[in-house]
N, C-alpha and C positions, 0 to 999 in steps of 0.2 A: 504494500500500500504506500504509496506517495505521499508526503506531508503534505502535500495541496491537496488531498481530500476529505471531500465534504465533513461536516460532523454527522450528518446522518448516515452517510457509508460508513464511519469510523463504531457506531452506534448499532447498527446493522448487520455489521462483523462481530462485535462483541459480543450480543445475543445469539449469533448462528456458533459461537466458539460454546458459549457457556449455559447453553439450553440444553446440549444434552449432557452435560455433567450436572445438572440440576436435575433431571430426571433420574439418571443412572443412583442420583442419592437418594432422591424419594422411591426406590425401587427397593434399594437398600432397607431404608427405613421401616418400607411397610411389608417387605419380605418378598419374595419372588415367585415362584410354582412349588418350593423346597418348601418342609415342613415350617419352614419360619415365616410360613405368611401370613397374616395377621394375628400377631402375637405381639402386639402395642400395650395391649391394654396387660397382657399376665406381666412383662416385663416392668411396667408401672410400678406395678400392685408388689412385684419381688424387690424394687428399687426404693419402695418405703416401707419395707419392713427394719423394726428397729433395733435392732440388733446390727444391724448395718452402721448403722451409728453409735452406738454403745461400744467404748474402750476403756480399757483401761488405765488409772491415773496415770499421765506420763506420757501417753500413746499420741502420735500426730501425723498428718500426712509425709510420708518421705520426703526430704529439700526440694527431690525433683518430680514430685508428685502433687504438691502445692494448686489446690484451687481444683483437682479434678475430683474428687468426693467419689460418690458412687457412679460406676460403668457397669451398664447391663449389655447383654450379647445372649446370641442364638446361634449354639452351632448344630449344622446338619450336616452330618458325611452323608446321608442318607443311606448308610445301612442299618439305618436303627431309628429308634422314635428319638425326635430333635433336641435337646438339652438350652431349657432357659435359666438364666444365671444373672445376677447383678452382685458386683464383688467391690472390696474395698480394701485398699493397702494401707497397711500402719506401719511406722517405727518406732521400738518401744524400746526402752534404757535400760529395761530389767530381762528375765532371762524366760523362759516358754512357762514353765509352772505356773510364774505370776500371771501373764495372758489364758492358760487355760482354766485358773481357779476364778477370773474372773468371767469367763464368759459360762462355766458350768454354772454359776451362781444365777446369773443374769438370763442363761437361757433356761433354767430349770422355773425361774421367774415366769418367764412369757409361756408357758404349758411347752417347750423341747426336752424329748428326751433322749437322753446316751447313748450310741450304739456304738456296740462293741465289738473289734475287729475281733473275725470267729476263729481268722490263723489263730492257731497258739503262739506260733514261732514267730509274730508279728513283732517287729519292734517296736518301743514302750510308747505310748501316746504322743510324749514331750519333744518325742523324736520325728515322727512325723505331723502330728497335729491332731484334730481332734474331729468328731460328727455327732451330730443329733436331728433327729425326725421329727415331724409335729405335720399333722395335716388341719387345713384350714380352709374352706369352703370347696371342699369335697378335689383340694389338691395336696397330696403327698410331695411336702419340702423338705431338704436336707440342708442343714447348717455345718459348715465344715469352716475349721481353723487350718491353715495351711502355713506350715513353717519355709517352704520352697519355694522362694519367690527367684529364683537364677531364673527361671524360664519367663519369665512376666518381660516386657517391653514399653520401654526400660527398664533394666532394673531397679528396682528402690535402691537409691541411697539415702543410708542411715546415718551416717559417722559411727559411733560407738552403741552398741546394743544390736536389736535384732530387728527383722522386717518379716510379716506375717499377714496371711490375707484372709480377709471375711469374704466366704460367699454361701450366698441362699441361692438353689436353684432347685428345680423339678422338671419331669419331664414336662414336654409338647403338651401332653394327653393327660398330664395328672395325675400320671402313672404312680406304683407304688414303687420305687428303683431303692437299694439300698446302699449305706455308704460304700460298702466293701465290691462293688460290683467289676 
C-alpha cells in the first residue's frame, strides 16, 4: 500500500486483515464441533467456585503471574469425554503440609471430600499434591492441589518457597471421573 492512500482503503485493509482473527476467536470462545462447544456457561460456574480463591496466609500470585487470577480451559483430544477446568497458580513461602492443611480444612468447609490415591505404592500426598470430590447441581467436581507446576507456561516464578496450583474441573457431561484416573 502506498502512503498516498486513501484513509478509507487504509481502513478497509485493516478490517479485511482483522475480521477473520476476530472470528477464529469467537470460535475459540464458544467452542467448535469438538466437545467444547458451548460450554461458556459450566466454565463460568467452575471459575467462581471459591476455593479458587481461598489460600493460604502468605500465598500470592507468582511475580510473573500478576493480574491473571483465575484461567478456565476445555480440553478435547477427542478420545474421551472433554475435561472443563478453571485453575489458579500461587507462590507460597512455607513448604506443601502448610498448603494442604489449609485447603483440607477449607475444603472439608465447603461439603469436599478426600480421595485417596488407591496405589498403595503411591507417593505420600505432600509429594504430589492432593484431591477431593463434591458434586453440585447434578455435576461431579474434582478439586486437586498440584505441586508441579514445571509444565504450566510460564513457569511461576516464586523466589524462595514453592509454587502450586488450584484447579476444579469435571467432565463435559458431569460425569463421575475420579482423581486417580
Amino acid at each position: 500500500m502506498s502512503p498516498t492512500s486513501s484513509p478509507a482503503t487504509r481502513v478497509g485493509l485493516a478490517a479485511a486483515l482483522l475480521l477473520p482473527a476476530a472470528f477464529l476467536g469467537a470460535c475459540s470462545a464458544l467452542g467448535g464441533d469438538d466437545g467444547c462447544h458451548d460450554t461458556a456457561a459450566e466454565l463460568k460456574g467452575l471459575a467462581a467456585q471459591p476455593l479458587l480463591g481461598s489460600a493460604p496466609t502468605g500465598a500470592a500470585a507468582p511475580t510473573n503471574y500478576r493480574g491473571v487470577g483465575v484461567t478456565t480451559g476445555c480440553d478435547d483430544d477427542s478420545s474421551g469425554k472433554p475435561w472443563l477446568h478453571a485453575d489458579r497458580v500461587y507462590a507460597f513461602p512455607g513448604n506443601p503440609d502448610d498448603v494442604l492443611a489449609h485447603y483440607a480444612k477449607t475444603a472439608a468447609a465447603e461439603g469436599w471430600h478426600p480421595e485417596a490415591d488407591p496405589d498403595p505404592e503411591a507417593p505420600p500426598a505432600t509429594v504430589e499434591g492432593a484431591c477431593w470430590t463434591k458434586t453440585e447441581k447434578s455435576r461431579h467436581l474434582l478439586l486437586n492441589i498440584d505441586f508441579h507446576t514445571d509444565g504450566f507456561s510460564p513457569t511461576p516464578k516464586v523466589g524462595t518457597g514453592l509454587a502450586y496450583a488450584v484447579t476444579v474441573g469435571t467432565e463435559g457431561d458431569g460425569g463421575t471421573p475420579t482423581c486417580w484416573q
